[in-house]
VOGULUM-905271 format. One record per residue (C-alpha): residue number from 1; residue in one letter; x, y, z. Coordinates in steps of 0.5 Angstrom, whole numbers. Example, Ala and Ser with C-alpha at 12.3 -4.5 7.8 and 13.67 -1.06 7.14 Angstrom:
# residues 2
<node><nr>1</nr><rest>A</rest><x>25</x><y>-9</y><z>16</z></node>
<node><nr>2</nr><rest>S</rest><x>27</x><y>-2</y><z>14</z></node>
This chain:
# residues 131
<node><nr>1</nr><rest>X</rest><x>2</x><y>43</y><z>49</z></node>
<node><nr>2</nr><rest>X</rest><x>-1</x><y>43</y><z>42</z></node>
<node><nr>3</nr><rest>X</rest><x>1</x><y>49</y><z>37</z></node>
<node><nr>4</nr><rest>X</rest><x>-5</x><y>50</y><z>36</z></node>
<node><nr>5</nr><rest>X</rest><x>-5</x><y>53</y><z>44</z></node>
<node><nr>6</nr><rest>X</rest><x>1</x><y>58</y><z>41</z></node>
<node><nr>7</nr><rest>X</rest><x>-2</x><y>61</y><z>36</z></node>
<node><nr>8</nr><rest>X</rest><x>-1</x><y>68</y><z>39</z></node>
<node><nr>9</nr><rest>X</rest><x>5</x><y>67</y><z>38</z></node>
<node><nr>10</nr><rest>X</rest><x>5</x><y>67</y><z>30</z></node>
<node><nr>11</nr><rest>X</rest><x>-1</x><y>71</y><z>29</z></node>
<node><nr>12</nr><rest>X</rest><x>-6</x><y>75</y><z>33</z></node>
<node><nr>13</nr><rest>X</rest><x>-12</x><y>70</y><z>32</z></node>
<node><nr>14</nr><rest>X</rest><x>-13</x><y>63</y><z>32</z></node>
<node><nr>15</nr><rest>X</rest><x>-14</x><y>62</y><z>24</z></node>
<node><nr>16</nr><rest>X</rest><x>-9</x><y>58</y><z>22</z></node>
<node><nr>17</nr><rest>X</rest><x>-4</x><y>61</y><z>17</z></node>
<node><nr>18</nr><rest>X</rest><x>-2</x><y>60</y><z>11</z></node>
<node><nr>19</nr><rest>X</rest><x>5</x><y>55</y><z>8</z></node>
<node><nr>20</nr><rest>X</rest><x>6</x><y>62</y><z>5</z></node>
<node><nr>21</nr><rest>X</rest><x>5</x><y>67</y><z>10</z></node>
<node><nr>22</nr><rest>X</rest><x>9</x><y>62</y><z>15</z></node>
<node><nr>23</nr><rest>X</rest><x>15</x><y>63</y><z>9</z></node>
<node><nr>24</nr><rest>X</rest><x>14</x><y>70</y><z>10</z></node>
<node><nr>25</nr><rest>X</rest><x>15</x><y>70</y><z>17</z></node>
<node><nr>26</nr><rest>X</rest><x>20</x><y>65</y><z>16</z></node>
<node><nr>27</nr><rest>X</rest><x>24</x><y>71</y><z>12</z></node>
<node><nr>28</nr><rest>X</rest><x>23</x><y>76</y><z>17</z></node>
<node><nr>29</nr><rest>X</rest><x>25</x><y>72</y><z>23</z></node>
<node><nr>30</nr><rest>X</rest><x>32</x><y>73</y><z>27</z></node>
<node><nr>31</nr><rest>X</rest><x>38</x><y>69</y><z>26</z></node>
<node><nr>32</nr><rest>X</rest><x>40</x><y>68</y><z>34</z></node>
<node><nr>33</nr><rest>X</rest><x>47</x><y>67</y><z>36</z></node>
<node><nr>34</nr><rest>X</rest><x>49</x><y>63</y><z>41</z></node>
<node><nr>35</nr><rest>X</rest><x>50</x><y>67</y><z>46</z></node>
<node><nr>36</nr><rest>X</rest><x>41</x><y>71</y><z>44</z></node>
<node><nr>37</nr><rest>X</rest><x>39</x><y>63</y><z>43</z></node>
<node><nr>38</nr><rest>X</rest><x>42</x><y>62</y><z>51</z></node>
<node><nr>39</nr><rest>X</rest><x>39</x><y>68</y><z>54</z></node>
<node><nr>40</nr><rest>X</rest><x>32</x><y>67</y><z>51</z></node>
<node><nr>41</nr><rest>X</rest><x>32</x><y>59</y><z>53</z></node>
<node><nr>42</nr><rest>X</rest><x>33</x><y>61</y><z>60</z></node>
<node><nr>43</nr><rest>X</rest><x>29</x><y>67</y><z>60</z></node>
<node><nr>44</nr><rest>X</rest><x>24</x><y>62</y><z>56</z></node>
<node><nr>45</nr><rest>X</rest><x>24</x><y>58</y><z>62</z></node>
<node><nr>46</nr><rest>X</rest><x>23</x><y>63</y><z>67</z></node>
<node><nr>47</nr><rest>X</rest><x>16</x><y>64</y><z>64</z></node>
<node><nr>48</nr><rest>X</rest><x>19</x><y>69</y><z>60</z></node>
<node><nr>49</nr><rest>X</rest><x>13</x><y>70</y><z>54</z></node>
<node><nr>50</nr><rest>X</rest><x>16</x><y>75</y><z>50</z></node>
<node><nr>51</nr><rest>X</rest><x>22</x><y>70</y><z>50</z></node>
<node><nr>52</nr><rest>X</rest><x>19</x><y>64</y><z>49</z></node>
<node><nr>53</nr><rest>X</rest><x>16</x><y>67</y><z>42</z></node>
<node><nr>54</nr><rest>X</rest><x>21</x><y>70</y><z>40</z></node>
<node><nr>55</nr><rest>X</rest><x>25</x><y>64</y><z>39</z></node>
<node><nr>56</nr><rest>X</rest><x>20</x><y>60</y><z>37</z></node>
<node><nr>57</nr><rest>X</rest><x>19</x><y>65</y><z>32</z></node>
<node><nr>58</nr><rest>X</rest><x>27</x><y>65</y><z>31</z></node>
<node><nr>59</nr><rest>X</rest><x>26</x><y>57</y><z>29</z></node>
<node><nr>60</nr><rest>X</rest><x>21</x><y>58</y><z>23</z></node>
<node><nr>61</nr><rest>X</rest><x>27</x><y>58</y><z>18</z></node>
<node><nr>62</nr><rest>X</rest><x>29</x><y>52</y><z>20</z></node>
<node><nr>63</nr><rest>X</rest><x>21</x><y>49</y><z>19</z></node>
<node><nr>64</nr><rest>X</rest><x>18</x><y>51</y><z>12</z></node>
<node><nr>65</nr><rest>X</rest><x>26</x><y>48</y><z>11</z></node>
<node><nr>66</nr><rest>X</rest><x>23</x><y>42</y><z>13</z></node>
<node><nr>67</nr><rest>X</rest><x>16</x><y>43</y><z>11</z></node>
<node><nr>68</nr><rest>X</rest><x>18</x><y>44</y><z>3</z></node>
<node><nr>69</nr><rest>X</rest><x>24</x><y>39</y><z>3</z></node>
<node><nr>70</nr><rest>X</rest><x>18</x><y>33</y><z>6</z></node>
<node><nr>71</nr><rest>X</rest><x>15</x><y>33</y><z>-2</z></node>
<node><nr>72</nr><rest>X</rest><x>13</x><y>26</y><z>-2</z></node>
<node><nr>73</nr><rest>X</rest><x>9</x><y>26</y><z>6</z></node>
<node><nr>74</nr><rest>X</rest><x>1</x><y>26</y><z>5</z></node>
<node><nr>75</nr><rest>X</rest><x>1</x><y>31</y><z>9</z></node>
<node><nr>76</nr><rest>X</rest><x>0</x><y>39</y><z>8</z></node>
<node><nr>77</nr><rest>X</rest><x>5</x><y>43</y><z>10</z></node>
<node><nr>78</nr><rest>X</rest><x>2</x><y>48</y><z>14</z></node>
<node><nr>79</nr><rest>X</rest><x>1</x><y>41</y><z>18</z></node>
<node><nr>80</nr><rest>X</rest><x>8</x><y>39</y><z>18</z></node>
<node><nr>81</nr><rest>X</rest><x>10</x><y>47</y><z>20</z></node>
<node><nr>82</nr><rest>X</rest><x>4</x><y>46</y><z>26</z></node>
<node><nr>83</nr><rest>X</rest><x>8</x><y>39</y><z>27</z></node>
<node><nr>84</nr><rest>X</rest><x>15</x><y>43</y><z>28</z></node>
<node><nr>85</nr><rest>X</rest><x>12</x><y>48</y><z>33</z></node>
<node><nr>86</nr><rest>X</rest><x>10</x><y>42</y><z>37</z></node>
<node><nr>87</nr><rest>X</rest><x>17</x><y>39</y><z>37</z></node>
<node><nr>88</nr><rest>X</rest><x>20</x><y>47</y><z>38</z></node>
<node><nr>89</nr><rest>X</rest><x>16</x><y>47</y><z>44</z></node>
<node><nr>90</nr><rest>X</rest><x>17</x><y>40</y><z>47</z></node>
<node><nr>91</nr><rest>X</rest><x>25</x><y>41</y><z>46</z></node>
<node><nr>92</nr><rest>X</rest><x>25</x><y>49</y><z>48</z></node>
<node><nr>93</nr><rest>X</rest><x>22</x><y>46</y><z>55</z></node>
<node><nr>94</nr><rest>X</rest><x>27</x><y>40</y><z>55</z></node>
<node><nr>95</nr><rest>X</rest><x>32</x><y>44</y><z>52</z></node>
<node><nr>96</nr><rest>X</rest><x>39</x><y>44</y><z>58</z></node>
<node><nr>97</nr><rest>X</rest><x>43</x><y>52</y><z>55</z></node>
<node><nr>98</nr><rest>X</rest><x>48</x><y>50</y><z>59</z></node>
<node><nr>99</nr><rest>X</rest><x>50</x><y>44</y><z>55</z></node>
<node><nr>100</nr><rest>X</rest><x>55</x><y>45</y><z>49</z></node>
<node><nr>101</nr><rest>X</rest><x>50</x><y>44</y><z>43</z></node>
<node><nr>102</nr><rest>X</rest><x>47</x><y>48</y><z>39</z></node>
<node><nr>103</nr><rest>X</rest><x>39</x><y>49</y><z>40</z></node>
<node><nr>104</nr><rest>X</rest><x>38</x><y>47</y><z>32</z></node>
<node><nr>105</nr><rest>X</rest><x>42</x><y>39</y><z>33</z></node>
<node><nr>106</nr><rest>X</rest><x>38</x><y>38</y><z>39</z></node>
<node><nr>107</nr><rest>X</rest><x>31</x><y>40</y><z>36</z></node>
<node><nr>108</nr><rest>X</rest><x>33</x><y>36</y><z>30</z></node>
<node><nr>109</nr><rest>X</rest><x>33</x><y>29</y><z>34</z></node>
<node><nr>110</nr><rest>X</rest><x>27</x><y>31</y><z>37</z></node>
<node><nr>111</nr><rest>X</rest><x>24</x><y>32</y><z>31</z></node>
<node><nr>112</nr><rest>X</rest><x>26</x><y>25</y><z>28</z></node>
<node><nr>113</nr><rest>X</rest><x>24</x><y>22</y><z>35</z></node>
<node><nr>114</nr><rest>X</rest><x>17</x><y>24</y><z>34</z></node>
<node><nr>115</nr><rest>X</rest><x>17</x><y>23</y><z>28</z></node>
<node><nr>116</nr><rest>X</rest><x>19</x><y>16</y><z>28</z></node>
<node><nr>117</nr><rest>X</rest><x>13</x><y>16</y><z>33</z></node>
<node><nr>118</nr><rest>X</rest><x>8</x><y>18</y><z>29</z></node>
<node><nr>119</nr><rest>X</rest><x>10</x><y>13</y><z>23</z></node>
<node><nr>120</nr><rest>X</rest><x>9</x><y>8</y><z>28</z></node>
<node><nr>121</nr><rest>X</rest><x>1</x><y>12</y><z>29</z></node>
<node><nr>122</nr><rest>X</rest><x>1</x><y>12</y><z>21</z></node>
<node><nr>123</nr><rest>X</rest><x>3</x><y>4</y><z>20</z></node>
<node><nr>124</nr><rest>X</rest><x>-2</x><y>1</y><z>26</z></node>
<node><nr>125</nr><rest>X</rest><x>-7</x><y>5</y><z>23</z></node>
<node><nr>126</nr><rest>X</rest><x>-5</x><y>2</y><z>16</z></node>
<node><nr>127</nr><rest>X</rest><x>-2</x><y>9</y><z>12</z></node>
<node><nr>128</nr><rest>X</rest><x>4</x><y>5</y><z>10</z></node>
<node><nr>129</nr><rest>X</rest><x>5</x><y>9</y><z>3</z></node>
<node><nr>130</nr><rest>X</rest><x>6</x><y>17</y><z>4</z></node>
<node><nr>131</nr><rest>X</rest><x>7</x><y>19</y><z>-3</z></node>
């Protein structure tokens, strides 16, 4: 499922948002605890979507982080946010809260799995200097 198929959750149209729109949004997003971060991933994962978006949305921080920290990738951010949100969700749907871990460390290796995919897209197709 594409980011671009979860946009409600992040405005009420399909345009996409701007990088300092989605800081905004960033700034305004809650700061889940473990026990809040468990209750919405198992709600999440009973087709709960007020929960799912709420934690999507809980995961925006951590994002424009690491939009704003990737300066040397020829990409926009609001790409690389639209990117993370991929990667939220993909993790979100895989993400066991039962585990000990944290939601975070799980997302950060999803994170890098896919993007290590992608520098492979981006090598074959002969993209090989990304500042």
């Amino acid at each position: 499922m594409s980011h671009h198929q979860n946009a409600s959750c992040f405005s009420s149209s399909n345009d996409s948002l701007s990088f300092s729109n989605y800081r905004k949004m960033a700034a305004k997003a809650p700061v889940l605890s473990q026990e809040e971060e468990i209750d919405l991933v198992k709600r999440a994962h009973k087709g709960d979507s007020v929960a799912r978006n709420r934690f999507i949305i809980a995961q925006l921080p951590m994002l424009v982080y690491w939009a704003d920290m990737s300066i040397n990738w020829r990409v926009d951010k609001e790409d690389l946010i639209g990117f993370g949100v991929e990667c939220v969700i993909s993790a979100l749907n895989s993400f066991n809260p039962n585990l000990e871990n944290r939601f975070a460390t799980y997302l950060g290796k999803n994170i890098l799995y896919k993007m290590n995919d992608y520098h492979k897209v981006w090598l074959h197709l002969g993209i090989k200097n990304y500042n």
